[in-house]
N, C-alpha and C positions, 0 to 999 in steps of 0.2 A: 408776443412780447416777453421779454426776458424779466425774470424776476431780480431785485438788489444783489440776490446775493451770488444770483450766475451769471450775474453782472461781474461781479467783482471781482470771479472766480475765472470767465474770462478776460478781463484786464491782466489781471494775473499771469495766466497764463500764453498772455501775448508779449509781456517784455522778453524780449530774447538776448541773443547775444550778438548780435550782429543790427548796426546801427541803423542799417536801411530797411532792414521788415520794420525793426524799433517803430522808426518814424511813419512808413504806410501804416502798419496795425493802429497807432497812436491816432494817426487822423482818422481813419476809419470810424473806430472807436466813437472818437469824440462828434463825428457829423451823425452816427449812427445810432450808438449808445446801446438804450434799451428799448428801442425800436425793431432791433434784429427780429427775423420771424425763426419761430423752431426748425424750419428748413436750411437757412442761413446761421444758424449757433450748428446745429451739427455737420455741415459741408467746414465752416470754419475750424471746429475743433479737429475735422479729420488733417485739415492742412498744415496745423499746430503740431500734427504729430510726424512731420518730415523735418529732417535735419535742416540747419539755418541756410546752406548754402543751396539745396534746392530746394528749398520756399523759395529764397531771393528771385532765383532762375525761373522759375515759374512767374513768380508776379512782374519783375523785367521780361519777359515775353521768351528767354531764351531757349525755355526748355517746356513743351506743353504735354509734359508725360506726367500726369495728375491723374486724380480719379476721376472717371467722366461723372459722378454725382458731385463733385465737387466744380463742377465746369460756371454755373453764375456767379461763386463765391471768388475763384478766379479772372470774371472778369470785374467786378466790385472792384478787386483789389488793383486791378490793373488800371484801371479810370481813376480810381483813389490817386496811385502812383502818378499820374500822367495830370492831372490838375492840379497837380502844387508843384 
């Protein structure tokens, strides 16, 4: 479980610039919150650190050149994407 303030600290650093991670991160977030396990804050924080246009590609399915430790936090984000 995440503590308040690495909470916050990833909301933070999940607004981007580009409106469609925006909105998957957002849900995520909000079904998720501070439930995250420490496996899942550091697979997500590593995906936080690719440029916006291949985050998007990755989590739309179009590009699956990611870290393979990052491989469950990609599909999260993908099933996120795909129910709303």
């Amino acid at each position: 479980m995440l503590s308040d303030a690495e909470l916050s600290k990833l909301r933070w650093r999940c607004r981007r610039g580009f409106l469609e991670n925006d909105l998957v991160l957002e849900r995520l977030l909000k079904a998720r919150g501070n439930e995250f396990t420490r496996d899942e804050f550091t697979q997500l924080k590593a995906l936080l650190e690719l440029d916006d246009n291949n985050l998007w590609d990755i989590i739309a399915g179009r590009n699956d050149d990611y870290p393979p430790d990052t491989e469950p936090m990609v599909a999260t984000l993908r099933q996120t994407l795909s129910t709303h």
